[in-house]
C-alpha positions in Angstrom: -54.8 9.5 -75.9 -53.3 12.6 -73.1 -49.1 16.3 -71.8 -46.2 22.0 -69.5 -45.8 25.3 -70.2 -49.4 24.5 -71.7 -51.7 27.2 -72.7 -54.8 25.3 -71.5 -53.1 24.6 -67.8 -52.5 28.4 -67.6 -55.9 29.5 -68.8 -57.7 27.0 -66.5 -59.6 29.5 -64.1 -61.9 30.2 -67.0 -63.4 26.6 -66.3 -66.5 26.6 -64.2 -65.4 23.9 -61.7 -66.2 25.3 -58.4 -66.6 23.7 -54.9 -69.5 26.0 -53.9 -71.6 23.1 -56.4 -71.1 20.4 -54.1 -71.8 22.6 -51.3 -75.5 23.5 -52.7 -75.7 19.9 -53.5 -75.5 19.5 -49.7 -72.2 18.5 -49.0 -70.5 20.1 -46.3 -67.2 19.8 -46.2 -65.1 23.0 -46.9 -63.6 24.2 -50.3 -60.6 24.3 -49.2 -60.8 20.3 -48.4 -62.4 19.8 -51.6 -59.3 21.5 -53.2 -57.3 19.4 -51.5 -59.1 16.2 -52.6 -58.8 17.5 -56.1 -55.0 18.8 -55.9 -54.0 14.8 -55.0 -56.5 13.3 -57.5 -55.0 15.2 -60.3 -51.5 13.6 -59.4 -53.4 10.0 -59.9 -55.3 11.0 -63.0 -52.2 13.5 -64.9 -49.5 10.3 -64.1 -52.2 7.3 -65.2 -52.9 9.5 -68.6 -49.4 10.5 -69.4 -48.4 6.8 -69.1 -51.1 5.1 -70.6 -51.4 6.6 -73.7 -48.1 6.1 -74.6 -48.1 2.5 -73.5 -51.4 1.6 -75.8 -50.4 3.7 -78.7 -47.0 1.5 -78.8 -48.9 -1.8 -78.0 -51.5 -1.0 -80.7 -48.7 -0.4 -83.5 -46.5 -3.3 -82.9 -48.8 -6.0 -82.4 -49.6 -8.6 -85.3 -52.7 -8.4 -87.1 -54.3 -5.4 -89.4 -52.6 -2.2 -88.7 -54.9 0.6 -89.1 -54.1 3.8 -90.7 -52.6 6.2 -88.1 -53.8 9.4 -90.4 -57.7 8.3 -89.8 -56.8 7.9 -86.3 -55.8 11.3 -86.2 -58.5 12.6 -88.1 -61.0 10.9 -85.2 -59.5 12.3 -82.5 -59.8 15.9 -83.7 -63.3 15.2 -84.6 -63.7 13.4 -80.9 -62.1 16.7 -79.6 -64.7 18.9 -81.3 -67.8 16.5 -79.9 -66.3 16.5 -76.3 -65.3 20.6 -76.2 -69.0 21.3 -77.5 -70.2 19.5 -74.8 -68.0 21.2 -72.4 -69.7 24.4 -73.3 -73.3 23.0 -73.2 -72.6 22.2 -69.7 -70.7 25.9 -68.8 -73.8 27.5 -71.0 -76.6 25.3 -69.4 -78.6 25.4 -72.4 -78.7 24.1 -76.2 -79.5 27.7 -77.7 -77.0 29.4 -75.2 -74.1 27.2 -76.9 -75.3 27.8 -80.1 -75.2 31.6 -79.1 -71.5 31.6 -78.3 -70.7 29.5 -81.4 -72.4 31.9 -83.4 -71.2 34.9 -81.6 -67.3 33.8 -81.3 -66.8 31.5 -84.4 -69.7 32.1 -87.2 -69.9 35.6 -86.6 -66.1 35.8 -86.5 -64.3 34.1 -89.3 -61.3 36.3 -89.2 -60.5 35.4 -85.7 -60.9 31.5 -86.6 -58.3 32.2 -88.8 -55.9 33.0 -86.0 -56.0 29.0 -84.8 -55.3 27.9 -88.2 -51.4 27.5 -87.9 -51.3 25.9 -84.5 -54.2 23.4 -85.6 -52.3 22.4 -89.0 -48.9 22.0 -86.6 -51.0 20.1 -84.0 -52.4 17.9 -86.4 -49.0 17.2 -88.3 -47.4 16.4 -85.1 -49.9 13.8 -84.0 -49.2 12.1 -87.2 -45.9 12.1 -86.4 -46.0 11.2 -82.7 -47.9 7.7 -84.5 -44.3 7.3 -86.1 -42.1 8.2 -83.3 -44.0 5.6 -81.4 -44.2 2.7 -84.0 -40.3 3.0 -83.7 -39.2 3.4 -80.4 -40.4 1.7 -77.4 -42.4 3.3 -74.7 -40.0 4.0 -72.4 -37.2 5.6 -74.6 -40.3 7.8 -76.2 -41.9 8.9 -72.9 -38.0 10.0 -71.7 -37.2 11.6 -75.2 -40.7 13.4 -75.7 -39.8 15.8 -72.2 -37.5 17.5 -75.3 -40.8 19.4 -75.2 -40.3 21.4 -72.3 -37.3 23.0 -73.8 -38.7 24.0 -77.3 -41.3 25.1 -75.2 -38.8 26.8 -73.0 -37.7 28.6 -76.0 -40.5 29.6 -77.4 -41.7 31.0 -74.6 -39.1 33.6 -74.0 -38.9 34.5 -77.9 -42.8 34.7 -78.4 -43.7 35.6 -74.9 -40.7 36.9 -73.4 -41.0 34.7 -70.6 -38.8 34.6 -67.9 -36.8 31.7 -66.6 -34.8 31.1 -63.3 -31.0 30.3 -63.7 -31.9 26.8 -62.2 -34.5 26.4 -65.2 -31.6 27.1 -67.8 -30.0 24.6 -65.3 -32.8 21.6 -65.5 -33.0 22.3 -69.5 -29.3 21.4 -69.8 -29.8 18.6 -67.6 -32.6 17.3 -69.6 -30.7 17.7 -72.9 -27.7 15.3 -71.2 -30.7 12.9 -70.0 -32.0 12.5 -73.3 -28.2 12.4 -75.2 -27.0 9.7 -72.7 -30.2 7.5 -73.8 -29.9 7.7 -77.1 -26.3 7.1 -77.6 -27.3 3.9 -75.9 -30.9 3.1 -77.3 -29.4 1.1 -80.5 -28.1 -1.8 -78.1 -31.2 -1.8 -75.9 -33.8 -1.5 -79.2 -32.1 -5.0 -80.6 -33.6 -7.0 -77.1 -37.4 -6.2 -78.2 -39.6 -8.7 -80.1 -42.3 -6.5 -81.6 -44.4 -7.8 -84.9 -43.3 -4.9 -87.1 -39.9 -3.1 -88.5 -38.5 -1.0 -86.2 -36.4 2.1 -87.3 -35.4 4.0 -84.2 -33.3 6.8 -86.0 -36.7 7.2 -88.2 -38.6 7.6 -84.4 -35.9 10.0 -82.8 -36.3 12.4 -85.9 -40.1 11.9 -85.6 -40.2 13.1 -81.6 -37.5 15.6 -82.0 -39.9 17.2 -84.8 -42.8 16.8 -82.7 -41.2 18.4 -79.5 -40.7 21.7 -81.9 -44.0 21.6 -83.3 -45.2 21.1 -79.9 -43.2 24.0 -78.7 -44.4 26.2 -81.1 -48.1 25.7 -81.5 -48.5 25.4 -78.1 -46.8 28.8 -77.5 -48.6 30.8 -80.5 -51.6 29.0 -78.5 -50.8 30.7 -75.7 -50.7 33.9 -76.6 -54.1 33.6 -78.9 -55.7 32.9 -75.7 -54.1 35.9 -73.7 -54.6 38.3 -76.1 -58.6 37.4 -76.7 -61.6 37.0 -75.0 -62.5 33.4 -76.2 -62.6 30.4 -73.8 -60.4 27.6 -73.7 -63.5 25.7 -75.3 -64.0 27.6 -78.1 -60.9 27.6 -78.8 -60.4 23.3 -78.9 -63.6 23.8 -81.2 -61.9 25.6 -83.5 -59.0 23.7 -83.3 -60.8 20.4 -83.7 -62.7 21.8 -86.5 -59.6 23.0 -88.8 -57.4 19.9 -87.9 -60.1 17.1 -88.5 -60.2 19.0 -92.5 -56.4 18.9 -92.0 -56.5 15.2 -91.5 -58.6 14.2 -93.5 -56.4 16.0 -96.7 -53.3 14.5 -94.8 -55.2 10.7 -95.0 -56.4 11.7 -98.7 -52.9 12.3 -99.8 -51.2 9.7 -98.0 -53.7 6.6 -97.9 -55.7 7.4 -100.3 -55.2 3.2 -101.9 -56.1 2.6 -99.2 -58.9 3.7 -97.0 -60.5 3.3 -101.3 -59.8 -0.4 -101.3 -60.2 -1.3 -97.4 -62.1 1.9 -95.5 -61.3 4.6 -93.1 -61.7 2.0 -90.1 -59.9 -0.8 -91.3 -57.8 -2.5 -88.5 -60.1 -0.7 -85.9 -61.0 -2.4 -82.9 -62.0 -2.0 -79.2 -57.9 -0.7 -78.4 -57.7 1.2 -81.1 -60.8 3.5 -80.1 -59.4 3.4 -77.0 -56.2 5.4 -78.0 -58.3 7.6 -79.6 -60.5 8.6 -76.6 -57.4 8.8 -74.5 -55.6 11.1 -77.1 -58.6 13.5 -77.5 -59.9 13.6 -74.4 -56.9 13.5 -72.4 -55.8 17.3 -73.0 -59.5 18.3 -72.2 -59.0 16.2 -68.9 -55.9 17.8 -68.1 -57.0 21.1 -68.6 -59.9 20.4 -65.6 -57.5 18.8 -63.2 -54.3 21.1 -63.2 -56.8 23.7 -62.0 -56.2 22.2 -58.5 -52.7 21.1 -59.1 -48.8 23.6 -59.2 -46.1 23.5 -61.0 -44.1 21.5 -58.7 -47.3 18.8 -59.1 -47.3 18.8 -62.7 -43.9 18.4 -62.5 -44.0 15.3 -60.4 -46.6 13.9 -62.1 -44.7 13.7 -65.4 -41.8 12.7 -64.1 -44.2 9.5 -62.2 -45.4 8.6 -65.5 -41.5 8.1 -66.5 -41.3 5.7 -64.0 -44.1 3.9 -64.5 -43.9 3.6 -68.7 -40.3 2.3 -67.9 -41.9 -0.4 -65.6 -44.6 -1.1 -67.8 -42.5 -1.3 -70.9 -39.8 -3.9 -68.9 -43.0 -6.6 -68.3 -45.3 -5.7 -71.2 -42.4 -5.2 -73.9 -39.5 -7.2 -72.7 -37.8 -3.8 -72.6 -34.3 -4.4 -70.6 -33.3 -0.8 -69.9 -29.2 -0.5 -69.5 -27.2 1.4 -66.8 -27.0 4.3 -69.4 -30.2 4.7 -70.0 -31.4 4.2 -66.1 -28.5 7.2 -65.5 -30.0 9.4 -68.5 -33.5 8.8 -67.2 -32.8 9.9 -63.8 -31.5 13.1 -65.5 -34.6 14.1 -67.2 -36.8 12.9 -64.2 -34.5 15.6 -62.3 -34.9 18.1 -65.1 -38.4 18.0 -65.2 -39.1 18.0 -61.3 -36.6 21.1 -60.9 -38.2 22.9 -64.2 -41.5 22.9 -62.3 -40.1 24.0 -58.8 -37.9 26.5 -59.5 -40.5 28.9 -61.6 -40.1 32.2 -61.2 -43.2 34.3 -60.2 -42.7 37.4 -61.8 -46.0 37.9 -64.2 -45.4 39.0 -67.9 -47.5 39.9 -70.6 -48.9 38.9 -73.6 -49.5 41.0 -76.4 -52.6 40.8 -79.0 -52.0 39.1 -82.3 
């Protein structure tokens, strides 16, 4: 469970992952070969985790059997976040009582500041509930393709909150993308009627759930932004934080909404081996991310999305009996063009973020 205009790819040089390491270690090939090594691995790794989390999230809520509540699935993966970004800053630290020292120091010390994540963790944590919708009710392949909608709130955002600049071929790709994604879903009501999945599918229900999602996602990830620009706190304190208020988030979310039943049949009910599986993927997979784009440019990112397209498409035609029409091939080309040109064609002029 992976995902950009993303405030953790553009803050990524405050991770220690350095080649001079291996080189002490006795390796002697160069850094610059190492960050070559790196820059094509992260193509391999950012395509494989964009694809594969969509695929098992729709495989593990379509299947018969026990469904499990997608609000303690949530809830886990905040909490799994938390456990993963403290060990994060063990490592960076190299000592127990030196994390505990920057916990202290940026989070106990400063509760006024936590405060600052609070809106971006409640929309990050909402929007994971309802990416669990958008995906029980529309196959991978027409998720994956509408879920790029992302880049354009993001788009947005950014030159409202941030005052970004964007190229004229970015406005461009953005109006590409939003014919991409129209063409597919005028069609996706004949193609949806070919699948044979064990529960009810609504897909106008799963469209309103991602198109929700892509502006919550465009927001929080913005506001992110510019709470890490504007202070000194790392990228890892700053998932802690997160992790912290959405897993309390969550868990009022799964009291309010499943509270029957995680009282008659528990939190894990209808957990199994997959199902843990989404869960390390989802909260794990923006950590990953965050360490691999370090190598890895826009134009790389963009590639790598628009591979993971491809490849949920694919996937969804031999694992889901999805039979994808002429429209929707012609729509997806669109966004896979959008996307590849919305990463290329980035301007380079810096701006700047003001303090919150």
């Amino acid at each position: 469970m992976s995902d950009k205009v993303n405030p953790i790819q553009t803050l990524t040089d405050d991770i220690g992952v350095e080649s001079s390491a291996a080189i002490k270690m006795g390796n002697t090939e160069t850094p610059e070969k190492h960050k070559q090594v790196y820059k094509y691995a992260s193509l391999v790794v950012l395509t494989v985790q964009n694809a594969l989390l969509i695929l098992v999230m729709r495989y593990v809520r379509t299947r018969p059997g026990d469904m499990f509540l997608s609000t303690s699935a949530v809830v886990m993966t905040e909490v799994f976040k938390v456990g993963c970004s403290l060990m994060l800053i063990l490592l960076q630290e190299g000592g127990v009582m030196a994390m505990l020292h920057q916990i202290y120091y940026n989070i106990i010390k400063q509760p006024l500041d936590c405060l600052k994540v609070c809106i971006p963790s409640i929309i990050y944590t909402v929007q994971n509930n309802l990416l669990y919708v958008a995906v029980s009710n529309l196959d991978a392949a027409t998720f994956q393709v509408t879920y790029q909608l992302k880049i354009l709130t993001t788009a947005i955002f950014s030159v409202i909150l941030l005052h970004k600049h964007l190229s004229r071929l970015q406005w461009t790709s953005l109006v590409i993308l939003i014919m991409g994604v129209s063409i597919i879903q005028l069609t996706h009501e004949n193609t949806e009627k070919s699948h044979g999945v064990a529960t009810e599918q609504r897909p106008f229900v799963g469209f309103v759930a991602v198109i929700i999602s892509c502006i919550m996602s465009g927001f929080a990830g913005v506001y992110f932004e510019k709470i890490l620009k504007g202070t000194p706190q790392s990228v890892w304190i700053r998932n802690v934080q997160l992790g912290t208020f959405g897993s309390v988030v969550g868990f009022i979310t799964m009291g309010i909404k499943d509270r029957a039943q995680v009282a008659q049949h528990g939190m894990f009910s209808g957990y199994d081996g997959v199902v843990w599986f989404v869960i390390c993927l989802q909260s794990f997979g923006g950590l990953m991310v965050a360490v691999v784009v370090k190598y890895a440019d826009n134009i790389l990112k963009g590639f790598a999305t628009s591979a993971a397209i491809i490849l949920s498409c694919i996937a969804s035609i031999y694992f889901f009996a999805f039979t994808p029409s002429l429209m929707f091939i012609i729509g997806t080309s669109f966004v896979i063009t959008a996307v590849y040109m919305y990463s290329k064609f980035a301007p380079t002029v810096p701006y700047t973020v003001n303090k919150i």
